[in-house]
C-alpha positions as CSV (number, residue, x, y, z in Angstrom):
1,X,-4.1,94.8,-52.3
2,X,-4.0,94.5,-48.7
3,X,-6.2,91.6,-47.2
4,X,-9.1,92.2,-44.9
5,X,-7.8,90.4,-42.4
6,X,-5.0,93.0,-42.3
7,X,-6.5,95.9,-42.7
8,X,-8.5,95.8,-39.6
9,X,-5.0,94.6,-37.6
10,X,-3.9,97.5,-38.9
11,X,-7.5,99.6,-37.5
12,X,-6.4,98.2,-34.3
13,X,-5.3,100.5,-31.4
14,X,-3.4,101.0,-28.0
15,X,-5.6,101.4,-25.7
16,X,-5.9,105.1,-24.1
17,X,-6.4,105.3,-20.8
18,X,-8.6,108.1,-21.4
19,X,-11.2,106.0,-22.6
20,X,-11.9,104.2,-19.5
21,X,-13.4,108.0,-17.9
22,X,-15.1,108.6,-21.1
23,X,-16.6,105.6,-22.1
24,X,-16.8,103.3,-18.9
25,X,-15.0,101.5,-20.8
26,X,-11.6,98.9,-19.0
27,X,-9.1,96.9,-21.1
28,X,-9.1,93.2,-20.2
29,X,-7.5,89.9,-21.6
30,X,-10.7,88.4,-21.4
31,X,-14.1,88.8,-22.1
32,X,-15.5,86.8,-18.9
33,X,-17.9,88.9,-17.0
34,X,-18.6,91.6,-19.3
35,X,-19.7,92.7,-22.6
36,X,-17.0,93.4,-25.0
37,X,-16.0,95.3,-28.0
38,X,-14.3,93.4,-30.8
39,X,-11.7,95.5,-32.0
40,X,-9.9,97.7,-30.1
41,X,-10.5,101.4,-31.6
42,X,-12.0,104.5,-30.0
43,X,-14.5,104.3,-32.9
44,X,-16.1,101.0,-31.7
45,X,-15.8,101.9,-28.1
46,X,-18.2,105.1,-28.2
47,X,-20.6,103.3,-30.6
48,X,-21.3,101.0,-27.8
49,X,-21.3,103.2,-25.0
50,X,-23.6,105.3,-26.8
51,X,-25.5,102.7,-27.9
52,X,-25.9,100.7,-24.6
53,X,-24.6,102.7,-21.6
54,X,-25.3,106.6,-22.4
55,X,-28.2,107.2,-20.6
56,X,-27.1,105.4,-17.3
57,X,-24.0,107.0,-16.8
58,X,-24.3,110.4,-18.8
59,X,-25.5,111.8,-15.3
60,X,-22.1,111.4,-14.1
61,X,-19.4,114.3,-14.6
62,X,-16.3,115.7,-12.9
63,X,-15.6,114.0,-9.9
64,X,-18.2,111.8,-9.2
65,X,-17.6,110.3,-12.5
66,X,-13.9,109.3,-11.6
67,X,-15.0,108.2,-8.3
68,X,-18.0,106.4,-10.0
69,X,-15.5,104.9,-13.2
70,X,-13.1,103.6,-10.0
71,X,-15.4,102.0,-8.4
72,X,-17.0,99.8,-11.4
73,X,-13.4,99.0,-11.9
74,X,-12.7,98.1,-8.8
75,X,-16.3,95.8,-8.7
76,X,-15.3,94.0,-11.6
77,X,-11.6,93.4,-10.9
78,X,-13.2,92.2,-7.4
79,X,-15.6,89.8,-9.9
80,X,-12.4,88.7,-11.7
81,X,-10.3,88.0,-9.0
82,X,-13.0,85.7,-7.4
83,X,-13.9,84.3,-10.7
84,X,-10.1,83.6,-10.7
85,X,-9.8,81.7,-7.6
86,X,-13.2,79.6,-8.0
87,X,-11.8,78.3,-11.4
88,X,-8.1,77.7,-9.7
89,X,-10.7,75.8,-6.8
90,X,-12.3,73.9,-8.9
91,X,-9.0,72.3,-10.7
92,X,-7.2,71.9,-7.2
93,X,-10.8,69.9,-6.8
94,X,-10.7,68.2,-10.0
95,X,-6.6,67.4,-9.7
96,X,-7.4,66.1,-6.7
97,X,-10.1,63.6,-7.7
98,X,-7.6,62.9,-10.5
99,X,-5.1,61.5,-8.0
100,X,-6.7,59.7,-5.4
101,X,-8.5,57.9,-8.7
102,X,-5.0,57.0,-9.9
103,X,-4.2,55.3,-6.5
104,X,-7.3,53.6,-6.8
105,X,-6.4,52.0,-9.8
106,X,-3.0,51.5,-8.8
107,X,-3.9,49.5,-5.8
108,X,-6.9,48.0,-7.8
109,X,-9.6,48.6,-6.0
110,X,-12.9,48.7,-7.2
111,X,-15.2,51.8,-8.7
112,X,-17.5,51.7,-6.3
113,X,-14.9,52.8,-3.2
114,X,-14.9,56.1,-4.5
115,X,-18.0,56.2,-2.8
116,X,-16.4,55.3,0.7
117,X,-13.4,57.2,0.2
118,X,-15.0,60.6,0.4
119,X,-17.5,59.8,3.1
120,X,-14.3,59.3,5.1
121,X,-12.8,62.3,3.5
122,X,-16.0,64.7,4.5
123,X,-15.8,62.8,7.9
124,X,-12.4,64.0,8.5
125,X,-12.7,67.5,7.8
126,X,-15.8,67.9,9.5
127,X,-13.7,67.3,12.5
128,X,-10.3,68.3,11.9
129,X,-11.3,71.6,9.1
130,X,-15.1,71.8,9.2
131,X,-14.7,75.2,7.5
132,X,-13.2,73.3,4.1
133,X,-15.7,70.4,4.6
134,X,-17.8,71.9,1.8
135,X,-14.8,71.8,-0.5
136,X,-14.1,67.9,0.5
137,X,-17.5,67.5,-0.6
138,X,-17.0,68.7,-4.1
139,X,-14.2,66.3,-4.7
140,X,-16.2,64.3,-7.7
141,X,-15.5,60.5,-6.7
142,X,-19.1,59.1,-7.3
143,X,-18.7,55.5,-9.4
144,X,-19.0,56.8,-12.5
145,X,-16.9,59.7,-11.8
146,X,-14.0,56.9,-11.3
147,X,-14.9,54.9,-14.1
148,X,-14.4,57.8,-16.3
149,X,-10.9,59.4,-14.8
150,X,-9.6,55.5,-14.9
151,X,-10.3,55.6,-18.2
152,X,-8.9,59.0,-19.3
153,X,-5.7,57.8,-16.7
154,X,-5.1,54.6,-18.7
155,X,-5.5,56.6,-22.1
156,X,-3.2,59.5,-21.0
157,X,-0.3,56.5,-20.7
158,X,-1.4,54.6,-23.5
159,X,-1.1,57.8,-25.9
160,X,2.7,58.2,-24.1
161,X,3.7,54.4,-25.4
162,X,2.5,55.4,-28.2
163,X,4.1,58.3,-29.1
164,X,7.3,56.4,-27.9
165,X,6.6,54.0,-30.3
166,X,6.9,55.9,-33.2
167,X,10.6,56.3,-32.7
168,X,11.4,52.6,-32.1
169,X,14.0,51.5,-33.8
170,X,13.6,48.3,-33.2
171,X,10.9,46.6,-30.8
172,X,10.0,43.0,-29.4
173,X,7.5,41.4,-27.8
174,X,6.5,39.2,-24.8
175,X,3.5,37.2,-24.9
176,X,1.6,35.5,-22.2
177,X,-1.7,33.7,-21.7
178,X,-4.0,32.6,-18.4
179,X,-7.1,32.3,-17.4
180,X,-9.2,34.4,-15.4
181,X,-11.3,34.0,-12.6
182,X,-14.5,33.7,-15.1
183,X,-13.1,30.9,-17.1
184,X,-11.8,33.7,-19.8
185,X,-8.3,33.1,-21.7
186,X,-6.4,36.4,-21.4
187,X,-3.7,37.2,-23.0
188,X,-0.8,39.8,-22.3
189,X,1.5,41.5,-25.0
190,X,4.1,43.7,-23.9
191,X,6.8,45.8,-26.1
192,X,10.2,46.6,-25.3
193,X,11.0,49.0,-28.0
194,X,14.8,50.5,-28.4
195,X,15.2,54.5,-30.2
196,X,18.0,55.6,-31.7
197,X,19.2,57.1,-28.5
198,X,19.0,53.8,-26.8
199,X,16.5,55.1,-24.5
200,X,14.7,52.0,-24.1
201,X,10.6,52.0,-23.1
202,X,8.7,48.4,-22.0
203,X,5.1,48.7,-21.7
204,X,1.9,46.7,-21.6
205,X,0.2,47.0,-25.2
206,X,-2.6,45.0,-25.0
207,X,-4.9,43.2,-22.8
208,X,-6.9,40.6,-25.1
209,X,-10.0,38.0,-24.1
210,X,-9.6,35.2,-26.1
211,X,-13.4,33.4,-26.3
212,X,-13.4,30.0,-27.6
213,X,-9.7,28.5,-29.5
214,X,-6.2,29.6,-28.1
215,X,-4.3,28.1,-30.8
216,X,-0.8,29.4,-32.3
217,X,-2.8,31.0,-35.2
218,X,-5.3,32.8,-32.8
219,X,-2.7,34.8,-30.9
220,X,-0.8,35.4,-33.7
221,X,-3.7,37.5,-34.9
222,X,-4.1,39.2,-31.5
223,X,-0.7,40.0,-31.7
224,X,-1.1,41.2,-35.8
225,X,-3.8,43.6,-34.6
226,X,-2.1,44.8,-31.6
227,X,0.7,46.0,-34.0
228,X,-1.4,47.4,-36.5
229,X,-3.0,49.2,-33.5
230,X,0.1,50.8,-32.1
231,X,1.3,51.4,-36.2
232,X,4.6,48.9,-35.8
233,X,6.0,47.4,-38.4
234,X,7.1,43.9,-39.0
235,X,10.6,44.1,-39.8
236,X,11.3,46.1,-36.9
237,X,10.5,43.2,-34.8
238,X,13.2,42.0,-33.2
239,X,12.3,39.0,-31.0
240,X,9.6,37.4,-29.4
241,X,9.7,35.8,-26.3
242,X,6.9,33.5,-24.9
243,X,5.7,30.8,-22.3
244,X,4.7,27.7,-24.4
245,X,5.7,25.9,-27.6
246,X,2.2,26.9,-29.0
247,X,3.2,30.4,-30.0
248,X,6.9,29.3,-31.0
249,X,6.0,28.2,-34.6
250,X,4.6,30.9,-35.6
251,X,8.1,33.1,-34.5
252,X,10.7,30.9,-35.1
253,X,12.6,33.2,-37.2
254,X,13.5,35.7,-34.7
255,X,15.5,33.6,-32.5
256,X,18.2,35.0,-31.4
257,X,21.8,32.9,-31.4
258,X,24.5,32.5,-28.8
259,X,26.6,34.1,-31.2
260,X,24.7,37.6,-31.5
261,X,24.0,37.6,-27.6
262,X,27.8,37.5,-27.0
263,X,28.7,39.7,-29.3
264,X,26.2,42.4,-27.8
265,X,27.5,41.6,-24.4
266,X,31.7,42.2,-25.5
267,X,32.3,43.8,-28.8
268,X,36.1,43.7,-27.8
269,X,36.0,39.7,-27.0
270,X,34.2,38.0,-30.7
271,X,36.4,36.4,-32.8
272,X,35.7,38.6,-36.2
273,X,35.6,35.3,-38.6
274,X,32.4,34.4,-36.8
275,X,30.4,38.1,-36.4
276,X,28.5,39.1,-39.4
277,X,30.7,40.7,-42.4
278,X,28.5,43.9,-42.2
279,X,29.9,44.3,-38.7
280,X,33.4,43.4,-39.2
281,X,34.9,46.4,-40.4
282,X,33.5,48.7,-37.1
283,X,34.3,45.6,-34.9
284,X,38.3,46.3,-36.0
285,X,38.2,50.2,-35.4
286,X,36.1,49.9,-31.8
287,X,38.6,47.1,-31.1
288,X,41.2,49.3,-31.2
289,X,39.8,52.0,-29.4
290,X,41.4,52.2,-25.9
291,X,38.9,54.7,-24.8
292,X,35.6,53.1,-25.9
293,X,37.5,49.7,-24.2
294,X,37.6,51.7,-20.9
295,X,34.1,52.6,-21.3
296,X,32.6,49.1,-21.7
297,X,34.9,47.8,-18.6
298,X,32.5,50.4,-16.6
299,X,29.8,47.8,-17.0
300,X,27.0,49.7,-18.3
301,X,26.0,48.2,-21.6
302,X,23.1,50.3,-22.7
303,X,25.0,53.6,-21.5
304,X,28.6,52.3,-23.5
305,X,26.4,51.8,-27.4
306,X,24.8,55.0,-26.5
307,X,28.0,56.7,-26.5
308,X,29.4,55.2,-29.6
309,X,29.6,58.0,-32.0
310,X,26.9,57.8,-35.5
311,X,29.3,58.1,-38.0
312,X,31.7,55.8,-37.3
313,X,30.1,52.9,-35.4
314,X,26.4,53.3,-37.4
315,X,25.4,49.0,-37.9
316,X,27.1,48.3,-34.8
317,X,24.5,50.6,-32.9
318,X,21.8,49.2,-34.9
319,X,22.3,46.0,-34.1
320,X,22.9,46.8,-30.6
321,X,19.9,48.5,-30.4
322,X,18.1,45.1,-31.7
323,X,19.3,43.2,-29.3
324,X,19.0,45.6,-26.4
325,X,15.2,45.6,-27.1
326,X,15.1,41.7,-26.3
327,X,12.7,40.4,-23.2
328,X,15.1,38.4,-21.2
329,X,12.1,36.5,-19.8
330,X,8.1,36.3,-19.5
331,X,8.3,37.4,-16.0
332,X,6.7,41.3,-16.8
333,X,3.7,39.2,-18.2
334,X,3.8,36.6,-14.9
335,X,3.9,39.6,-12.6
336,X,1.1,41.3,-13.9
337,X,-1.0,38.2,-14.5
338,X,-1.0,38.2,-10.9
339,X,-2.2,41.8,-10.4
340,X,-5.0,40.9,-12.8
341,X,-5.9,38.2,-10.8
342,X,-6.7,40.7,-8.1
343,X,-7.9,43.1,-9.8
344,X,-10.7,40.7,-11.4
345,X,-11.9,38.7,-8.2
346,X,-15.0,36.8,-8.4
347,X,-16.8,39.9,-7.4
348,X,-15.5,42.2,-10.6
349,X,-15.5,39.2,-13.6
350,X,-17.1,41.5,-15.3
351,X,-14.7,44.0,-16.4
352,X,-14.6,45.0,-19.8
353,X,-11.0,44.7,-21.8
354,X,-10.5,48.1,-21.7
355,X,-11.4,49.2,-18.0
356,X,-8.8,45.7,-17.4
357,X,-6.1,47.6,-19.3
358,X,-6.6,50.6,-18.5
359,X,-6.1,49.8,-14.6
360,X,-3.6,47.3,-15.5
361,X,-1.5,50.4,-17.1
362,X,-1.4,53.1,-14.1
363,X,-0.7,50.1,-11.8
364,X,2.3,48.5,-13.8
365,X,3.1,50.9,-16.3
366,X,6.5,52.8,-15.9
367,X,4.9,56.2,-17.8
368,X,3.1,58.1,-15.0
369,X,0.0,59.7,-16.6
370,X,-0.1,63.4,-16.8
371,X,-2.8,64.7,-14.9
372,X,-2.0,68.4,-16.2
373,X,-2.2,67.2,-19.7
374,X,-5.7,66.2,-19.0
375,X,-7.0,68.9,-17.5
376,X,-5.5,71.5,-20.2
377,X,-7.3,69.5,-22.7
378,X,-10.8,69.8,-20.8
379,X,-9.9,73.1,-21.0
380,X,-9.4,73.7,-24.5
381,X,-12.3,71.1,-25.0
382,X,-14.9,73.5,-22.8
383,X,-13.6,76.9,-24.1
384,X,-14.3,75.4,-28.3
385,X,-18.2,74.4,-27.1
């Protein structure tokens, strides 16, 4: 029995352009501008041009309906084409905003000198391009207007760790705390997580204000929910490294010995007795590998595991990959500490955790946020209401 669905696929027809005379009738991909006809069948099409459009244009024969038929067409192409450009204007317009909101955040500047920044804009081109002043105008950089495209930046990167962070392999952490400006603990906690192609992503995960204690315990369940947030998993948690013997008891496990950080640094120089017996049998094949030797002498360490082929080198990549995903130091968390400090002067103390983080991520994140991304999904967001 053949469905519904495909018997009126199967009703469906070319269109004939003889149609277009006969019915006033002109095939489009879209339905903007004019009334259309759901399925394509000469059936349908005279129903509604009988129905609706019969007594206007059954006047018309010969001649002066072609000419007639030819010159609807050519109005509403003439509709569509402008209808085409406003809506490519108005994204040029709305990309725009997009950007010069992104070096806003970047450079941390407030909400508010969105304001400024187009009065100077609308200056400009009333002198330099007063016929596009209009258009300069349009540019949507009111405070609220900023507010909202920080926040849609920040969450644009945010969803790029985060689908990054699915594939870790491994990950580790590097924790942080100051005070702010308002007398607020604040504490940073960034990943370094490792894939299985050793492509290796370190991003700020979390911004948290910490009201009242700052013990051990405390940030340990900031840092709990920040994982549960981002959907990592405990025993892929490689390290941890921190500024202050308050958060060490709580991670003592995951130090990392002399041994393991030689090892990672020269495979081909670890004397085998003293190297974990999982690894020992790959240790003896890559050892004698003259090739892979040649390729570690060029110096690149993540580049020379990378390499390594799967089958035969499969727990030596794995542990390389945990120890690749290591922080060397706090400094990522010192350096943007001291961006935060700018960003919340005395005169924005105010800022909520996740307008912070959000400005904190375009200006130190290394994942750019898709501005195209954003704008396709307003798309698909105003075509479904």
């Amino acid at each position: 029995m053949v469905s519904k669905k495909r018997k009126v696929d199967a009703e469906c027809r070319v269109f004939n352009e003889e149609w277009g005379i006969k019915y006033f009738f002109v095939e489009t991909k879209d339905q903007k501008g004019s009334e259309s006809v759901a399925v394509l069948k000469e059936y349908n099409i005279r129903r509604h041009y009988e129905t609706k459009h019969l007594s206007t244009y059954s006047k018309f024969s010969g001649k002066l309906r072609s000419e007639k038929y030819e010159s609807m067409k050519r109005g509403l192409e003439t509709q569509r084409n402008l209808f085409t450009r406003k809506f490519a204007e108005n994204e040029s317009v709305t990309r725009t905003s997009y950007k010069i909101v992104h070096k806003m955040a970047d450079r941390g500047k407030p909400f508010t000198d969105g304001n400024f920044i187009k009065a100077c804009m609308i200056e400009a081109a009333n002198d330099l391009r007063p016929e596009k002043a209009d258009l300069f105008g349009s540019i949507s950089l009111s405070t609220s207007s900023v507010v909202r495209r920080t926040e849609e930046l920040g969450e644009n990167i945010d969803l790029q760790i985060r689908e990054k962070a699915r594939n870790f392999l491994w990950y580790s952490l590097a924790l942080d705390e100051s005070t702010d400006l308002s007398s607020t603990s604040q504490l940073l906690v960034f990943i370094r997580g490792v894939n299985s192609d050793f492509q290796i992503t370190e991003e700020l995960a979390s911004v948290c204000s910490m009201h009242g204690t700052t013990t051990g315990k405390d940030i340990f369940m900031e840092v709990q929910k920040t994982l549960q947030d981002y959907n990592l998993q405990w025993n892929q948690l490689r390290g941890v490294t921190v500024d202050g013997e308050a958060f060490l008891e709580r991670f003592s496990d995951l130090d990392r010995t002399e041994s393991d950080i030689l090892l990672f640094q020269n495979p081909f120089d670890c004397n085998l007795d003293d190297v974990p017996v999982e690894l020992q049998l790959e240790l003896i094949d890559l050892q004698a590998n003259d090739l892979l030797k040649e390729k570690h002498r060029e110096g690149k360490l993540v580049e020379f595991y990378r390499c390594l082929p799967d089958p035969e080198f499969p727990k030596l990549k794995k542990f390389a990959a945990g120890m690749a995903s290591v922080f060397g130091t706090t400094y990522v968390c010192e350096q943007t500490f001291s961006k935060m400090k700018y960003v919340k002067s005395t005169h924005r103390t105010r800022l909520t955790d996740d307008h912070l983080k959000a400005i904190l991520l375009i200006g130190c994140s290394n994942s750019k946020p898709n501005i195209d991304d954003i704008l396709k999904a307003k798309r698909q967001f105003h075509k479904s209401h």
